[in-house]
C-alpha positions in Angstrom: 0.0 0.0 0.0 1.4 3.4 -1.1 0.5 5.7 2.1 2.0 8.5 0.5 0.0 9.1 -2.6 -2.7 9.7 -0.2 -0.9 13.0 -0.1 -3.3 13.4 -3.0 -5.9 13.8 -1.0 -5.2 16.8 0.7 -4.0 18.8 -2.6 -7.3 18.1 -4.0 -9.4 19.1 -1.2 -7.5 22.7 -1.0 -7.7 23.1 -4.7 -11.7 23.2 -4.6 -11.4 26.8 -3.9 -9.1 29.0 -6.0 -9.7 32.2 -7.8 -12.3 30.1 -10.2 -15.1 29.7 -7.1 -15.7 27.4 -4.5 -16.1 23.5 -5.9 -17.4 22.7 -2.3 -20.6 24.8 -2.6 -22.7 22.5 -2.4 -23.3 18.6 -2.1 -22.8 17.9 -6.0 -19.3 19.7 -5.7 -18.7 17.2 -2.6 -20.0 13.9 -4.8 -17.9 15.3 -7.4 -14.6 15.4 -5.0 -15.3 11.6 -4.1 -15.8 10.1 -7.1 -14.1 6.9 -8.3 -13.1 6.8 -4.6 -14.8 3.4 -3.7 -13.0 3.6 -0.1 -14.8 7.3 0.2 -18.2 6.0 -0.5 -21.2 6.3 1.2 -24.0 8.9 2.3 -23.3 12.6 2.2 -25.1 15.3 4.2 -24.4 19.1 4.6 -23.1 18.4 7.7 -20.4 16.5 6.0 -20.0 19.6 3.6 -19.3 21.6 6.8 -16.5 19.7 8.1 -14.9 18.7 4.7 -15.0 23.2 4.4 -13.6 23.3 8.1 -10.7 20.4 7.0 -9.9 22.4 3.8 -9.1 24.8 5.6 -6.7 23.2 8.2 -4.9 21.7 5.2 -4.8 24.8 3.4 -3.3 26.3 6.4 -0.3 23.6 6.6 0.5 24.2 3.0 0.4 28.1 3.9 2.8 27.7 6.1 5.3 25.3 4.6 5.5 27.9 2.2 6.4 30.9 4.4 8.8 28.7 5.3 7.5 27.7 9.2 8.2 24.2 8.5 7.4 23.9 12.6 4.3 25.0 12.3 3.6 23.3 9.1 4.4 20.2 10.9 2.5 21.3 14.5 -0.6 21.3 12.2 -0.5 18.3 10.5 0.6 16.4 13.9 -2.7 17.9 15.4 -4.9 16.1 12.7 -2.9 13.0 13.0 -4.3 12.9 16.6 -7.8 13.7 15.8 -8.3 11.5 12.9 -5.9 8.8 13.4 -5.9 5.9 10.8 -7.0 2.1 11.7 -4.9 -0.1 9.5 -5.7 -3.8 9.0 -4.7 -6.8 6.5 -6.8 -7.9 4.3 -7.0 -10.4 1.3 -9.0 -10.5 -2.0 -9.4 -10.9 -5.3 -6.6 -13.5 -5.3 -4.1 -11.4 -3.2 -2.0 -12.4 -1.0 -2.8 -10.3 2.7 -1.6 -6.7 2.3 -2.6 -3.8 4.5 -5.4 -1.4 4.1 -7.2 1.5 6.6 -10.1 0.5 8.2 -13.5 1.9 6.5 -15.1 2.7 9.4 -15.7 6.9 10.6 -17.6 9.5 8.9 -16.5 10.4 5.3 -14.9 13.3 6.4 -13.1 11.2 9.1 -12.1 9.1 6.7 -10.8 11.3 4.0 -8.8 13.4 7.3 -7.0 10.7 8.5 -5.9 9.2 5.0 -5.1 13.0 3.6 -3.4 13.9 7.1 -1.1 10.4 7.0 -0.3 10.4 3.5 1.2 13.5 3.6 3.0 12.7 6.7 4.5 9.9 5.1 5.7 12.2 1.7 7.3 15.1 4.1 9.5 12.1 6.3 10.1 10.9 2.8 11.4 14.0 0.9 11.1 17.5 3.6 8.0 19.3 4.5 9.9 22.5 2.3 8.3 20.7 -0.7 4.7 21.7 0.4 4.3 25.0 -1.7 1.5 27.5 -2.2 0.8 29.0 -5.6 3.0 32.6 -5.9 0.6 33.8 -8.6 -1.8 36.8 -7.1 -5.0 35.5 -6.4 -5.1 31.8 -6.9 -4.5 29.7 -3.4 -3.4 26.8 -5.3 -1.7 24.4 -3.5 1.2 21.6 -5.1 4.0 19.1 -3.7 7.1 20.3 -5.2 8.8 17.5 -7.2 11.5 19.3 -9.1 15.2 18.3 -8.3 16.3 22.2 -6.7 12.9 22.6 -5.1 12.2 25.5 -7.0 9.2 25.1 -8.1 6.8 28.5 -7.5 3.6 28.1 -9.5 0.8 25.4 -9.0 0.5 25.0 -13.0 2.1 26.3 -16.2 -0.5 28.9 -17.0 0.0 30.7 -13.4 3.8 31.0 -14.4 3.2 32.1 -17.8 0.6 34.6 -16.7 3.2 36.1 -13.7 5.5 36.0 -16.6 3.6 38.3 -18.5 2.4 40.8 -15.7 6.8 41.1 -15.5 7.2 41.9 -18.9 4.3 44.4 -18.8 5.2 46.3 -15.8 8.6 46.5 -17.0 9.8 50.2 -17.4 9.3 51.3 -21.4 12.7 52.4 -21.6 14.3 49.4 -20.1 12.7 47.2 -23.2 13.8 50.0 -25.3 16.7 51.0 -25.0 18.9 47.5 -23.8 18.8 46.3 -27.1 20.2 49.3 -28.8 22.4 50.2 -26.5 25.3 48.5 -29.6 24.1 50.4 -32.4 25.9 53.5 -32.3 29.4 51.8 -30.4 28.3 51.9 -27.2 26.7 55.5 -27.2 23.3 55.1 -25.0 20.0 55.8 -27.3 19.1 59.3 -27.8 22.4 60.7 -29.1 21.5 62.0 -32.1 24.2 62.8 -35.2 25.3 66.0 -34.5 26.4 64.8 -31.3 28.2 62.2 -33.0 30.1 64.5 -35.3 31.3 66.1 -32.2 32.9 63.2 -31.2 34.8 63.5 -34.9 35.5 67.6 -34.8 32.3 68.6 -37.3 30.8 70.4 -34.3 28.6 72.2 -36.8 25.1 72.9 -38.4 24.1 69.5 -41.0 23.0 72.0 -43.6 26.9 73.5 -43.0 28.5 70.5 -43.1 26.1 69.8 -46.7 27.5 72.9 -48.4 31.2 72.0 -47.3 30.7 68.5 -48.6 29.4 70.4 -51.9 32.1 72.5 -52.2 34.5 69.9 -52.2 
């Protein structure tokens, strides 16, 4: 049994609310969450909406603060819903298999989602650091991801928050710093502006261009 893709759980549950709305609005958005989750089954009320709000919000505060960097705190959080929804684990055989461990079904859905969200991401923090747990940088969204990436530098929860935060950088850039770097070569170095008659300065023909046309005729 892979406890740590359970770790799944928890993601999910935080990522019904971003700047799109709130997928936990009401019961279908819940039904929706648990689908193809055979070990999440059963009969859903709103007071089951209430506390699967209430646990989004204690996850969404772990990832929050993994990614200020309170790894302590991070970790005080989690611990605290280890205790209150602690998982039953038992072996089991079927469909031909030898016996292998699974979590007891028993509990409330809610219960039942806590403690398997809650332990698989305990189990993926031991395994790789609780500095992987990261909250979308882009303005608005509250995404929440489990940084894979080799230098941990992972910042966005998907590639259209980072292309979008790349955009708002080029835009806000100053007009004469996306202007002016690239022709800062074309006149040897000179910074843009300097016009020709400065330039013949530089070269002793300090002098009007309609001068300097009549010389050049004369000659």
């Amino acid at each position: 049994m892979d406890l740590a893709s359970y770790a799944d759980l928890a993601i999910e549950l935080v990522n019904t609310r971003d700047r799109g709305g709130d997928a936990l609005r009401d019961l279908q958005g819940l039904d929706t969450l648990l689908a193809d989750r055979p070990h999440l089954g059963g009969r859903i009320g709103h007071r089951d909406l209430d506390t699967m709000r209430s646990l989004r919000d204690q996850f969404r505060a772990i990832f929050a603060a993994a990614g200020a960097g309170d790894g302590d705190e991070a970790v005080d959080r989690l611990n605290t819903l280890l205790i209150q929804h602690p998982v039953h684990p038992q072996l089991s055989r079927h469909d031909d298999r030898d016996w292998h461990v699974h979590l007891n079904e028993g509990g409330s859905i809610p219960d039942r989602y806590a403690a398997r969200a809650a332990m698989g991401l305990a189990v993926r923090i031991g395994e790789q650091g609780v500095d992987r747990l990261g909250l979308c940088a882009a303005d608005g969204c509250g995404r929440v991801f489990f940084d894979t990436t080799t230098g941990r530098s992972r910042r966005y929860c998907s590639d259209r928050c980072a292309a979008g935060r790349h955009g708002v950088a080029a835009a806000d850039r100053p007009p004469q710093a996306r202007v002016t770097e690239p022709l800062l070569h074309r006149h040897n170095g000179r910074p843009n502006g300097q016009n020709s008659g400065q330039n013949g300065a530089q070269d002793g023909a300090d002098r009007p261009a309609g001068k300097t046309a009549n010389r050049d005729g004369g000659q």
